[in-house]
KOLVEX-95377 format. One record per residue: x, y, z of N, C-alpha, C, CB in turn; residue number from 0. Coordinates in pm, 1 decimal, always signed. Glycine has a CB too. Example, Ala and Ser with C-alpha at 12.3 -4.5 7.8 and 13.67 -1.06 7.14 Angstrom:
# KOLVEX-95377
[[+1319.0,-569.0,+780.0],[+1230.0,-450.0,+780.0],[+1320.0,-330.0,+780.0],[+1130.8,-447.3,+904.6],0]
[[+1285.0,-225.0,+708.0],[+1367.0,-106.0,+714.0],[+1290.0,+3.0,+787.0],[+1408.4,-59.8,+572.5],1]
//
This chain:
# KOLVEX-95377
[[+10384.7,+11881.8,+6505.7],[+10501.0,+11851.5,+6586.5],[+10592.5,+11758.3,+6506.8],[+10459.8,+11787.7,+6722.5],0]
[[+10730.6,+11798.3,+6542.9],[+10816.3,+11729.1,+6449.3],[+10850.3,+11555.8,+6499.2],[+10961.3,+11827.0,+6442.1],1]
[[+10890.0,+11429.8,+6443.5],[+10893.0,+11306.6,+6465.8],[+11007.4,+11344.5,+6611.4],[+10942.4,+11203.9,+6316.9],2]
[[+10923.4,+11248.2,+6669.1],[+11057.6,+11199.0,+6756.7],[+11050.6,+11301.6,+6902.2],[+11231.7,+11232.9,+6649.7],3]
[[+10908.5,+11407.0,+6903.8],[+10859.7,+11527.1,+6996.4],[+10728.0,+11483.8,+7016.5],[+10865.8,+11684.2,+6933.7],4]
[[+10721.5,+11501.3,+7180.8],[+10585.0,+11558.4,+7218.8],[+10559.2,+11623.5,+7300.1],[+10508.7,+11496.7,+7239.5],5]
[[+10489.0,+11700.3,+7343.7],[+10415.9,+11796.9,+7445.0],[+10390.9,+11740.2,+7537.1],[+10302.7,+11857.9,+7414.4],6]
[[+10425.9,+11801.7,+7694.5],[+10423.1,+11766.0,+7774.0],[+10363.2,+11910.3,+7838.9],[+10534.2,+11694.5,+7798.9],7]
[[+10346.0,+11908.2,+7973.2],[+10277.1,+12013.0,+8035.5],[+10355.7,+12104.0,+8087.5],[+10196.7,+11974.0,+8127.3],8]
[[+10498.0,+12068.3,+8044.3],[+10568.3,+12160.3,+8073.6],[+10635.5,+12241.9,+7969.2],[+10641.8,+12114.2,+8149.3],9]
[[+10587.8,+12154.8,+7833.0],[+10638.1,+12192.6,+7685.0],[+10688.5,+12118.3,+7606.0],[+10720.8,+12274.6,+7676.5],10]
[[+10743.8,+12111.4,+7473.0],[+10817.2,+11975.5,+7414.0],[+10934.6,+11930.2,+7485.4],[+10867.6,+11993.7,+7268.1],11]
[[+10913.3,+11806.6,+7412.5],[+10997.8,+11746.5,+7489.4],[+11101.1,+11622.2,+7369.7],[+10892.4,+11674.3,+7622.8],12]
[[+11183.4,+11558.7,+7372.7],[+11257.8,+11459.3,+7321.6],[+11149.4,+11320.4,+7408.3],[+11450.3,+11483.2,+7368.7],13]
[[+11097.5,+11226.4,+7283.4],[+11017.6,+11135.8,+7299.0],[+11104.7,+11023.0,+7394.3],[+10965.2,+11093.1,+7157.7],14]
[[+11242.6,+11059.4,+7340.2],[+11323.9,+10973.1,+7452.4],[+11347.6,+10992.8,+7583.5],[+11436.1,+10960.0,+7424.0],15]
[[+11332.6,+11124.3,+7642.0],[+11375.4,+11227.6,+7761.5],[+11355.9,+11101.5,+7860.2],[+11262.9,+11392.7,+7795.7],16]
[[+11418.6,+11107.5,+7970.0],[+11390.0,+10978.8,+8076.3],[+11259.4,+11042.0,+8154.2],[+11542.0,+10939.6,+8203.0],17]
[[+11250.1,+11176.4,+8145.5],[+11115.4,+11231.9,+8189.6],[+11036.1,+11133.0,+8095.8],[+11086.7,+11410.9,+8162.1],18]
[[+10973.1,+11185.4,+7992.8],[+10883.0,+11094.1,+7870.8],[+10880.1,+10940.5,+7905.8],[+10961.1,+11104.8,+7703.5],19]
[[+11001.0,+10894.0,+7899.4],[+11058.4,+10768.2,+7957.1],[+10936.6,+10739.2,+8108.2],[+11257.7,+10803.9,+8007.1],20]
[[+11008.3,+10774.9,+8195.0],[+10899.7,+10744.6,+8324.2],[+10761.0,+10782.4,+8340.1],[+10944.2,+10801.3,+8437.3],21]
[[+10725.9,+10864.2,+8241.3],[+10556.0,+10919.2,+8259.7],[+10472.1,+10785.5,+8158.2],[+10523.2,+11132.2,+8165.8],22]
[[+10608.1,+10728.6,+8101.0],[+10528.2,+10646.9,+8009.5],[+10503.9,+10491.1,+8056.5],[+10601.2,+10650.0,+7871.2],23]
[[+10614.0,+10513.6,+8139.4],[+10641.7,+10357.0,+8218.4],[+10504.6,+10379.8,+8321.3],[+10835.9,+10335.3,+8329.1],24]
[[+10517.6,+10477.7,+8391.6],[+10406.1,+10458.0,+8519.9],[+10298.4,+10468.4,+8420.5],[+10397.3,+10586.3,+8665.8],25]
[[+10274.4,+10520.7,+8366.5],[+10124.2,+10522.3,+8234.3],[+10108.8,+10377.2,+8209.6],[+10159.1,+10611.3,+8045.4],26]
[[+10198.8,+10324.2,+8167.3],[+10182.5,+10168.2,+8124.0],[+10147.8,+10065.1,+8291.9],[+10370.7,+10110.7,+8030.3],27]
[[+10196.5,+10122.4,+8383.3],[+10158.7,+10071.0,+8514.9],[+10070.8,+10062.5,+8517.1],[+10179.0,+10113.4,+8612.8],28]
[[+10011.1,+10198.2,+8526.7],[+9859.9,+10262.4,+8575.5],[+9740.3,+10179.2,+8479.9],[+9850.6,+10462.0,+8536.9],29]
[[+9794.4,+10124.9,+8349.1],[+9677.8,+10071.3,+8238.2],[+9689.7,+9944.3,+8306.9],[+9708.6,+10070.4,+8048.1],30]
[[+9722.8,+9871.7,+8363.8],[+9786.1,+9704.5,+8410.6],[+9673.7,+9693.3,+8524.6],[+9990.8,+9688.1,+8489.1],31]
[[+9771.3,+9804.1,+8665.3],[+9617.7,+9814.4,+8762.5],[+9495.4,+9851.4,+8715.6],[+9620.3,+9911.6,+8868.7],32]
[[+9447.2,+9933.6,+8621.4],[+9334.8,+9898.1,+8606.5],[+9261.9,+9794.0,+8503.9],[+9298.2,+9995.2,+8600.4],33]
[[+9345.5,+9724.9,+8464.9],[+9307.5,+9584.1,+8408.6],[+9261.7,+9470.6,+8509.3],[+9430.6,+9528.2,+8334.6],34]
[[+9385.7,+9506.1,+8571.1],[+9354.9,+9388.3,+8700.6],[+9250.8,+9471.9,+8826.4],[+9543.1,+9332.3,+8792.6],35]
[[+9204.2,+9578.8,+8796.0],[+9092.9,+9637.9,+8901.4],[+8932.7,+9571.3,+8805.8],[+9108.3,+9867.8,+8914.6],36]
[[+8916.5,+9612.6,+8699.2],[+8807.1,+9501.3,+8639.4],[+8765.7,+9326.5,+8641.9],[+8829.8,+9516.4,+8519.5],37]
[[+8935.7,+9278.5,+8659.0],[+8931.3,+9158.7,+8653.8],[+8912.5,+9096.4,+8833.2],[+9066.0,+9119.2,+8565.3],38]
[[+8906.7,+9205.1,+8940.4],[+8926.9,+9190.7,+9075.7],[+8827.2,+9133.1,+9129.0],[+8951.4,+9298.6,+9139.0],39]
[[+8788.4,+9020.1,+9201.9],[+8657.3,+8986.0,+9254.4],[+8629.8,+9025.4,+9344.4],[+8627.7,+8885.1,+9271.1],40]
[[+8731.7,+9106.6,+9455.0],[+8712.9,+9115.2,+9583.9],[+8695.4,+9338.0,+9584.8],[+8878.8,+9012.7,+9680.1],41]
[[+8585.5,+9328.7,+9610.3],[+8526.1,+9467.0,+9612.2],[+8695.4,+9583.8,+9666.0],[+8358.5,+9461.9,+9761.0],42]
[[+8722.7,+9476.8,+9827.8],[+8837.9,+9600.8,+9872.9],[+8924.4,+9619.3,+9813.9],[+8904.2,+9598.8,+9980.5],43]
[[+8989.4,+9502.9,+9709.5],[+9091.5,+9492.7,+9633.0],[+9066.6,+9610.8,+9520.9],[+9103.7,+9345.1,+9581.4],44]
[[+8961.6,+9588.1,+9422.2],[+8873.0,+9709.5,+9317.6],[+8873.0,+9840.7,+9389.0],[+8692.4,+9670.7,+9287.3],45]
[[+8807.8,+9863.0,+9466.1],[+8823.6,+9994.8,+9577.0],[+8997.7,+10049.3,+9591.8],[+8762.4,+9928.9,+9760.7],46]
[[+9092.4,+10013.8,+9614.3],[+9195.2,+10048.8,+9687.6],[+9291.2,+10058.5,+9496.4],[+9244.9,+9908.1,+9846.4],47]
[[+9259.6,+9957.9,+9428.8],[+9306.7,+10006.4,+9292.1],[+9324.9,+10104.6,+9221.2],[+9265.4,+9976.0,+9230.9],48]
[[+9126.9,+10143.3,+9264.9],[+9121.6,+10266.0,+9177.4],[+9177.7,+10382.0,+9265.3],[+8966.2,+10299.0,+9124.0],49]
[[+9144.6,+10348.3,+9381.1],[+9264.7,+10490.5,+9428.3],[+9390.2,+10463.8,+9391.9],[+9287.8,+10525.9,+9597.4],50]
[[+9474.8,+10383.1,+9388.4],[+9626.9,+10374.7,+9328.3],[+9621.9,+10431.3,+9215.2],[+9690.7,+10237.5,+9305.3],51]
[[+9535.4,+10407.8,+9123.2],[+9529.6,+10490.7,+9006.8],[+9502.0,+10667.1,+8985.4],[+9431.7,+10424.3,+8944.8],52]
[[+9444.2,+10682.9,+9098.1],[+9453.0,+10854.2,+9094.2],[+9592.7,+10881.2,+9154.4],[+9321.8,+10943.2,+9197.5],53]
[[+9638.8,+10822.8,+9250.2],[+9711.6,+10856.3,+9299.5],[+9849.9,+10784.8,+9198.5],[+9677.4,+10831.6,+9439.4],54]
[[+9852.5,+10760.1,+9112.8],[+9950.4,+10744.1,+9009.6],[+9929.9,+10840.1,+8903.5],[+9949.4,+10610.3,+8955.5],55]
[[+9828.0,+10930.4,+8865.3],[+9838.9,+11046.3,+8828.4],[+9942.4,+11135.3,+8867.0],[+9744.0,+11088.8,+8850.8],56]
[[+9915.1,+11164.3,+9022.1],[+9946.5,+11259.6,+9113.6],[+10138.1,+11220.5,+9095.6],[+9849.8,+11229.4,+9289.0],57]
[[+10195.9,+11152.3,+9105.2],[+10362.1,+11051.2,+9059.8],[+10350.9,+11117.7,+8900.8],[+10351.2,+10801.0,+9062.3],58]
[[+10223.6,+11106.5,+8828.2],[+10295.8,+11182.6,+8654.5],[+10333.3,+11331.4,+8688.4],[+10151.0,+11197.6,+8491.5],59]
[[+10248.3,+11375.9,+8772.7],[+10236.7,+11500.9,+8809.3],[+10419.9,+11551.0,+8833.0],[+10124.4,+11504.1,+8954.1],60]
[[+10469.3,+11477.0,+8885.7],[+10562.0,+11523.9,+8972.5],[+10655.3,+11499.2,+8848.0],[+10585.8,+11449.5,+9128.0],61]
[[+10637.9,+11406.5,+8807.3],[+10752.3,+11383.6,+8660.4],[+10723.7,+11485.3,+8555.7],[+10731.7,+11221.3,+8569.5],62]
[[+10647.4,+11515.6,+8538.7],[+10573.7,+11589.7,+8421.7],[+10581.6,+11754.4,+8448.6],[+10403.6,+11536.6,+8415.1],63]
[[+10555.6,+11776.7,+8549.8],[+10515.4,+11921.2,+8609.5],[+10596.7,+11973.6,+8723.4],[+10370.9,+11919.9,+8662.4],64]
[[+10691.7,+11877.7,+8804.6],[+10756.6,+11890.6,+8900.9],[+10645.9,+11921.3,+9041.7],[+10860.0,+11996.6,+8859.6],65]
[[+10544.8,+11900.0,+8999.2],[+10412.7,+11903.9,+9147.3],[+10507.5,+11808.4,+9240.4],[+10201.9,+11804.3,+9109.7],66]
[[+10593.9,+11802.0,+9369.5],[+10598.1,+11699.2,+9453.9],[+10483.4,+11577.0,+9476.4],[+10615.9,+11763.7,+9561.2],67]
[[+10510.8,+11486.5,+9464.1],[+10443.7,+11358.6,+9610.0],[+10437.8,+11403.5,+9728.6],[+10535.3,+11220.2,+9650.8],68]
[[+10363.4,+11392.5,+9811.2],[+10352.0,+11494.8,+9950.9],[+10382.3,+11324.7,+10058.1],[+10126.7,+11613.1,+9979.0],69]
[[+10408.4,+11368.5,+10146.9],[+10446.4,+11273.8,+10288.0],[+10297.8,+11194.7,+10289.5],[+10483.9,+11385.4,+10466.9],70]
[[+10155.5,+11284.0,+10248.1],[+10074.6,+11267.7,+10240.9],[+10023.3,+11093.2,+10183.3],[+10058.2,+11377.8,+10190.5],71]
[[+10070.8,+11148.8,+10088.7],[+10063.9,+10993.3,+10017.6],[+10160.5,+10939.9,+10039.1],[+10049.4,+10972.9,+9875.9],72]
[[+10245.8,+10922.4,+10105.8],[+10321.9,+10788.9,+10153.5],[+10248.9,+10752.6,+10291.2],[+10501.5,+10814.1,+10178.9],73]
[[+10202.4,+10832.2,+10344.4],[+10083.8,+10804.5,+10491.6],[+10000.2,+10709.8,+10408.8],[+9967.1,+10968.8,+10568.1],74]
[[+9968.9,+10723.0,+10301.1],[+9816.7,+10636.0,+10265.6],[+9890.4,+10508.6,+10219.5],[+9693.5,+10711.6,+10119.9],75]
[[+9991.1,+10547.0,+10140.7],[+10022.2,+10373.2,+10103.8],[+10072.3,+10274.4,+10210.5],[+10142.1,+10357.9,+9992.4],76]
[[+10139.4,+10382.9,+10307.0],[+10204.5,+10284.1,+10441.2],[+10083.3,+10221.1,+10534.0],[+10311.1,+10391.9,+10560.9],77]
[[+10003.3,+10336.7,+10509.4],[+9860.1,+10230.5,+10639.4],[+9789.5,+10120.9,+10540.5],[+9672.7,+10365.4,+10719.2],78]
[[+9785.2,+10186.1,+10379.0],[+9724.6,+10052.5,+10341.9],[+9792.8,+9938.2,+10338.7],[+9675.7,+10054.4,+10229.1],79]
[[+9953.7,+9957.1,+10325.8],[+10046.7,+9786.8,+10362.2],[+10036.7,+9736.7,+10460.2],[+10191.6,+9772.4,+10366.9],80]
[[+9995.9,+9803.7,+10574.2],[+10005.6,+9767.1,+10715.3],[+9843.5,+9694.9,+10753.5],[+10047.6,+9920.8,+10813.5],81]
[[+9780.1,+9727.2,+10685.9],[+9630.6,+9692.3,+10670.6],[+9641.3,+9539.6,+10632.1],[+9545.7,+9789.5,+10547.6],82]
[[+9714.9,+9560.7,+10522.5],[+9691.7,+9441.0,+10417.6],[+9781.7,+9337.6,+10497.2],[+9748.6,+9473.1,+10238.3],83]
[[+9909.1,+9370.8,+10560.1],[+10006.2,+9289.6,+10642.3],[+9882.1,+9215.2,+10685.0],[+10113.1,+9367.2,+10766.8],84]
[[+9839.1,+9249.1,+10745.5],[+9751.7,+9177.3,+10883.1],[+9664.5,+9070.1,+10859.2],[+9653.3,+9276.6,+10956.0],85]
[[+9597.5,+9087.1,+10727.9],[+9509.4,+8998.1,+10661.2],[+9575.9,+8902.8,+10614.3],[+9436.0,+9048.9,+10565.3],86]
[[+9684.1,+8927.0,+10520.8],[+9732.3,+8830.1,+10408.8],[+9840.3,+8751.6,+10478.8],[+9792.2,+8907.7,+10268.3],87]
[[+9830.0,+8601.9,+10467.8],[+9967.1,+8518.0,+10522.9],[+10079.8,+8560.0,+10476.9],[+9975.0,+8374.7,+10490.3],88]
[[+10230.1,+8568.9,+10574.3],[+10337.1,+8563.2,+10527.4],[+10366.5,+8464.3,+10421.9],[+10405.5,+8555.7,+10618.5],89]
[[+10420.5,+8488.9,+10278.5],[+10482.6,+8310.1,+10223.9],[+10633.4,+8317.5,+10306.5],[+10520.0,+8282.3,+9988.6],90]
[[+10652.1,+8142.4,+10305.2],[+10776.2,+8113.4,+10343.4],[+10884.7,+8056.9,+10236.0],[+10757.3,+8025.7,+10445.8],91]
[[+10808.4,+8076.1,+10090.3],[+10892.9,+8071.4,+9991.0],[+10824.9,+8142.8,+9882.5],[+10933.4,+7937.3,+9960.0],92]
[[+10913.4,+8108.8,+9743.3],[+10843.7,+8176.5,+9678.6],[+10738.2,+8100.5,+9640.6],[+10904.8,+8231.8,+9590.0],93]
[[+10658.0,+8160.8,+9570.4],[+10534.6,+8130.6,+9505.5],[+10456.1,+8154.9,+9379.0],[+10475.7,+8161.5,+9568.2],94]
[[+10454.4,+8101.1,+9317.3],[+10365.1,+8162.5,+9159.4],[+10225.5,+8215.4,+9195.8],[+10328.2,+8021.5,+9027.7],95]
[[+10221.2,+8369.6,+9182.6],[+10115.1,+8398.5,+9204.6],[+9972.1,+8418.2,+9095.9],[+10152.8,+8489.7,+9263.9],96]
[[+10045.7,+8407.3,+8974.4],[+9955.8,+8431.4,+8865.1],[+9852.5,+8309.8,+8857.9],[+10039.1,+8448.9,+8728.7],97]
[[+9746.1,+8343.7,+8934.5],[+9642.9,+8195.5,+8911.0],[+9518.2,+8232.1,+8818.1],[+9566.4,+8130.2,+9077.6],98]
[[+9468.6,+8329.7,+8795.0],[+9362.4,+8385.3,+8705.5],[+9381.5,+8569.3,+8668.0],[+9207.9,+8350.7,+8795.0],99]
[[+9306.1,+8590.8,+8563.8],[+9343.1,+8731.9,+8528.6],[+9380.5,+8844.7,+8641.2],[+9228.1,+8783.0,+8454.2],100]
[[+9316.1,+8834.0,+8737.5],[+9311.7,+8968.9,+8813.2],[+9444.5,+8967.4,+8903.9],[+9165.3,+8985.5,+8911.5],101]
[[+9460.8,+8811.1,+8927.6],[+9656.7,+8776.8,+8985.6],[+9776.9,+8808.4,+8876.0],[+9691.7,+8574.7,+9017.6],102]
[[+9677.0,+8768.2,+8765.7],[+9809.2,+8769.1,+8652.6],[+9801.7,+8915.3,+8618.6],[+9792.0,+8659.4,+8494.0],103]
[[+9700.6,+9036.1,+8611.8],[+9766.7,+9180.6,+8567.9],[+9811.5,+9237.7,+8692.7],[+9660.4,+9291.4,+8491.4],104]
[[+9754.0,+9187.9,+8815.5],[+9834.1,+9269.2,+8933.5],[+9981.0,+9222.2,+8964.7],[+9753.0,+9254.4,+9075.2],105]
[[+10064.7,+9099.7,+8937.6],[+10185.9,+9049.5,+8914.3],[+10292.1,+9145.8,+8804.9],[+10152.4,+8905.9,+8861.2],106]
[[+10143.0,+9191.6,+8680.3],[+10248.2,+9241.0,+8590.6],[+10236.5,+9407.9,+8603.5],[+10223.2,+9180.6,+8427.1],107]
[[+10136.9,+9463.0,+8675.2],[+10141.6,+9600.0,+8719.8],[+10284.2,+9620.3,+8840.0],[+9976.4,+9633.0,+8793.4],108]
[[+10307.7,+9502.7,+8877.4],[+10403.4,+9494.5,+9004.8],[+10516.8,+9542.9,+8950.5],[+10429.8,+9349.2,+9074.1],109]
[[+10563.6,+9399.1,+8820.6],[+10673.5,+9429.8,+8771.9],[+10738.2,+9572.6,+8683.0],[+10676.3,+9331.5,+8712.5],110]
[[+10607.0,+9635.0,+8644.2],[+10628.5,+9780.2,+8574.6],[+10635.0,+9872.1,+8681.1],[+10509.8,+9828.9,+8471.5],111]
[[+10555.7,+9874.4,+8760.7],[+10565.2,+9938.4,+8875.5],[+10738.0,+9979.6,+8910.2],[+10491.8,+9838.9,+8984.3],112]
[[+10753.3,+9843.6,+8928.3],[+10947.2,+9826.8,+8997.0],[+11036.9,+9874.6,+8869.5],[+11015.4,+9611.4,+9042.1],113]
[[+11007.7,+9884.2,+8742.0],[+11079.4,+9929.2,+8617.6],[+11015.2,+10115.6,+8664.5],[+11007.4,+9827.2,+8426.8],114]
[[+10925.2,+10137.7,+8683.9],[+10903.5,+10264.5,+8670.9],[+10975.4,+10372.1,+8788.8],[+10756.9,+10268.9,+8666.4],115]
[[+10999.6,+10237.5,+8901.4],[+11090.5,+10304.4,+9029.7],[+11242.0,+10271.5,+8967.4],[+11059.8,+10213.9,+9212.7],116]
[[+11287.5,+10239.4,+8901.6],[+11419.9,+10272.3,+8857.9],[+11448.3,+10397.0,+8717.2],[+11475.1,+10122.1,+8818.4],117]
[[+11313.8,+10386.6,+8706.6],[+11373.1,+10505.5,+8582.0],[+11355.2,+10644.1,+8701.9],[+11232.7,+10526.4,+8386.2],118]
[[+11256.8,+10635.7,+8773.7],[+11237.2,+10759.7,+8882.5],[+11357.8,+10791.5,+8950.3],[+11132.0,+10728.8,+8998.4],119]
[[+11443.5,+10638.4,+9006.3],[+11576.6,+10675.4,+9114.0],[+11658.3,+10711.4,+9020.4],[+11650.9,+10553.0,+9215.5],120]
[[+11664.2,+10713.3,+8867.8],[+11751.8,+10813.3,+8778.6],[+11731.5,+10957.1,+8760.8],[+11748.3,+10772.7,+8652.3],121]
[[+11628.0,+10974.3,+8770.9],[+11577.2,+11102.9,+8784.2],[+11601.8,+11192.6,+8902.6],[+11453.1,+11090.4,+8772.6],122]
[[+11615.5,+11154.2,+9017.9],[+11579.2,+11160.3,+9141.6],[+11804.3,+11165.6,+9154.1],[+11440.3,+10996.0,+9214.3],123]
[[+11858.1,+11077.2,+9109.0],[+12047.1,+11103.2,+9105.9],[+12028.9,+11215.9,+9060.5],[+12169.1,+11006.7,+9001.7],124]
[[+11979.0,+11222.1,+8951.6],[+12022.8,+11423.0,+8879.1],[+11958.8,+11480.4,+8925.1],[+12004.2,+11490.7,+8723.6],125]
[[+11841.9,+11484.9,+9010.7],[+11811.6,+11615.9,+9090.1],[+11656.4,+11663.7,+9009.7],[+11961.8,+11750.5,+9068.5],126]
[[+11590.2,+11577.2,+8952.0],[+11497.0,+11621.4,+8881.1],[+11319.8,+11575.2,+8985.1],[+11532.3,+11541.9,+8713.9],127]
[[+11367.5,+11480.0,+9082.5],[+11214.8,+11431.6,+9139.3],[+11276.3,+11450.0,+9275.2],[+11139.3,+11253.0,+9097.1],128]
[[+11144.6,+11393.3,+9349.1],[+11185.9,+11413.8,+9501.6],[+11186.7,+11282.0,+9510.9],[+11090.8,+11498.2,+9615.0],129]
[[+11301.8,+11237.7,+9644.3],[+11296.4,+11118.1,+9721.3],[+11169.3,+11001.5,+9736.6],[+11320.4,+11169.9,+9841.8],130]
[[+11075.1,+11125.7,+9785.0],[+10958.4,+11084.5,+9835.5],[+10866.6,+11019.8,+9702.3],[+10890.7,+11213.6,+9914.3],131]
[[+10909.8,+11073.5,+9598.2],[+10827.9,+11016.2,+9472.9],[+10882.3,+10864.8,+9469.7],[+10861.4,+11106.7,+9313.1],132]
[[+11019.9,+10785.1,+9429.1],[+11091.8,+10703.6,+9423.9],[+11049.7,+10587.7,+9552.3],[+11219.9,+10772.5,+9420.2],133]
[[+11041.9,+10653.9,+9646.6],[+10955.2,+10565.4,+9773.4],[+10851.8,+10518.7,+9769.8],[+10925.5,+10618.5,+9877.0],134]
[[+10747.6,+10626.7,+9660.3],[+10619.5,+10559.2,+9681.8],[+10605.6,+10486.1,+9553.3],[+10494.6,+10658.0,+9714.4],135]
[[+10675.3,+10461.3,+9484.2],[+10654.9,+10367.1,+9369.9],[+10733.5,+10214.3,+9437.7],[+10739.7,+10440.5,+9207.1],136]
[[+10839.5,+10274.7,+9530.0],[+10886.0,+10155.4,+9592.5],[+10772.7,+10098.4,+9679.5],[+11013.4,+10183.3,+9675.1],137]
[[+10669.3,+10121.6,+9710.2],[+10598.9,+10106.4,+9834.8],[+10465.2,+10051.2,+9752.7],[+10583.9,+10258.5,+9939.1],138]
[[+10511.4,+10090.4,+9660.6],[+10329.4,+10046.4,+9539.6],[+10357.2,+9916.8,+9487.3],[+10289.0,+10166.5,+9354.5],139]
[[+10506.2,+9875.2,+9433.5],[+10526.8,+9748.8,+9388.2],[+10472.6,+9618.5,+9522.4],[+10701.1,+9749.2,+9345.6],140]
[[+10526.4,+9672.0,+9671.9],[+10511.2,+9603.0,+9802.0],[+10324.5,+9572.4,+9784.6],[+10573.4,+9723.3,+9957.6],141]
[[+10251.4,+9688.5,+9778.8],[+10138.9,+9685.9,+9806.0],[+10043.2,+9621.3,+9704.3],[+10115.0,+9801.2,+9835.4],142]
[[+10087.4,+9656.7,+9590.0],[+10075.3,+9542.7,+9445.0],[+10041.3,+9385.5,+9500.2],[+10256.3,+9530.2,+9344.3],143]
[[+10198.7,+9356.0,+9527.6],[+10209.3,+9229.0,+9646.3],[+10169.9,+9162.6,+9712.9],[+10240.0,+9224.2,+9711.0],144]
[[+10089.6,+9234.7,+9759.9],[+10001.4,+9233.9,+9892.9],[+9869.1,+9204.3,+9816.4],[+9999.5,+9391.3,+9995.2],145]
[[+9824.6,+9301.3,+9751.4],[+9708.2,+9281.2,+9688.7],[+9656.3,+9185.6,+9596.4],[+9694.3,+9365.2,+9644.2],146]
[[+9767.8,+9095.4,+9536.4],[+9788.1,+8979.8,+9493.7],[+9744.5,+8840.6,+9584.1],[+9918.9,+8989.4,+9466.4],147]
[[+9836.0,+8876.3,+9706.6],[+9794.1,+8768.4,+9756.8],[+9616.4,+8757.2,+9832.0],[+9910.4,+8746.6,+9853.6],148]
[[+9578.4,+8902.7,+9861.3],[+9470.6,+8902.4,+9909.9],[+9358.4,+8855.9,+9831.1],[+9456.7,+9008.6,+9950.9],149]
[[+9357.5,+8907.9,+9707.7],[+9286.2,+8832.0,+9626.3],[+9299.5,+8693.4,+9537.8],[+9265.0,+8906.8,+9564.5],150]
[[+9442.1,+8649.3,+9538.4],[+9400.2,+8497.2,+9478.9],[+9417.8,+8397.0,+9630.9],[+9536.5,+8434.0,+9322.9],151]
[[+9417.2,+8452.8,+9776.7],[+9457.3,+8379.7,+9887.2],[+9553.5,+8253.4,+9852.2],[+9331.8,+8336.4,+9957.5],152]
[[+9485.7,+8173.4,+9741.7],[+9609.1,+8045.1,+9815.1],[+9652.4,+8051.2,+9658.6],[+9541.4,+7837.9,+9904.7],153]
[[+9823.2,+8007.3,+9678.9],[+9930.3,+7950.9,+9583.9],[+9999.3,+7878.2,+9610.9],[+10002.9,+8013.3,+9538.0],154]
[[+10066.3,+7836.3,+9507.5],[+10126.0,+7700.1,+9462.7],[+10266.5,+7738.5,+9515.8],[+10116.0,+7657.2,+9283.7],155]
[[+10377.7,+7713.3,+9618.3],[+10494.1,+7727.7,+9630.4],[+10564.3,+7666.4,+9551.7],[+10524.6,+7710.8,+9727.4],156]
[[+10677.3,+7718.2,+9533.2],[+10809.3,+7695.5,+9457.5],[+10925.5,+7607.5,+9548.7],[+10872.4,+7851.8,+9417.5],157]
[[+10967.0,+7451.4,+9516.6],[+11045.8,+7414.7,+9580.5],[+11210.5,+7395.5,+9483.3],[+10973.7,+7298.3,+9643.0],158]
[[+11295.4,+7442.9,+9537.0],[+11409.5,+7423.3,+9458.8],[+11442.3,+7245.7,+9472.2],[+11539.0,+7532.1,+9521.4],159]
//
């Protein structure tokens, strides 16, 4: 293959393509959560990771292959935020959440996460992804969030 090409499952491609671009960003996501799924002490937190991680396959899928995100999986990420709502305190400011490894790669899976939902809502203007894909990466950075606070429970607020 010539510099600057690679194969994709749909065929070559330009290493720059914003397709390539976003399969590589959520790829780089997907390596973060499962950094911070090894480093996790809390079993439900490890459990609910590694499903984010199949189910961040299923998001290459749709970039890669045009397979849709189904309503399906936005059902699973919305009951697991709503789950996690219930457990984890509201903050009333901000807060530094990075207190040990498994806070500090789920903080930085967050922030790729939210880079990987803007290369998607470019994709998604020209007509190349569905809505529903762009939502659930919006809905994974939230649940990221969530899963942060569940496992390091208490942080240090931020006072201006």
């Amino acid at each position: 293959m010539k510099p600057g090409w690679t194969r994709t499952l749909l065929g070559e491609a330009f290493k720059d393509s914003l397709v390539v671009e976003c399969v590589g960003v959520v790829d780089e996501a997907n390596a973060f959560v499962g950094v911070a799924k090894v480093f996790a002490k809390k079993e439900e937190v490890r459990k609910t990771l590694k499903e984010v991680q199949k189910r961040l396959f299923r998001v290459c899928e749709e970039f890669a292959m045009g397979r849709k995100v189904t309503e399906k999986e936005l059902e699973w990420i919305n009951s697991e935020i709503e789950k996690l709502e219930s457990e984890v305190p509201k903050m009333k400011s901000f807060v530094i959440l990075e207190k040990d490894p498994a806070t500090a790669f789920l903080s930085a899976a967050r922030a790729v996460v939210r880079r990987a939902e803007r290369r998607a809502f470019t994709l998604y203007r020209n007509g190349f992804v569905s809505e529903t894909s762009v939502e659930w990466l919006n809905r994974l950075s939230y649940l990221l969030y969530l899963l942060t606070l569940k496992e390091g429970e208490e942080f240090e607020e931020v006072h201006f």
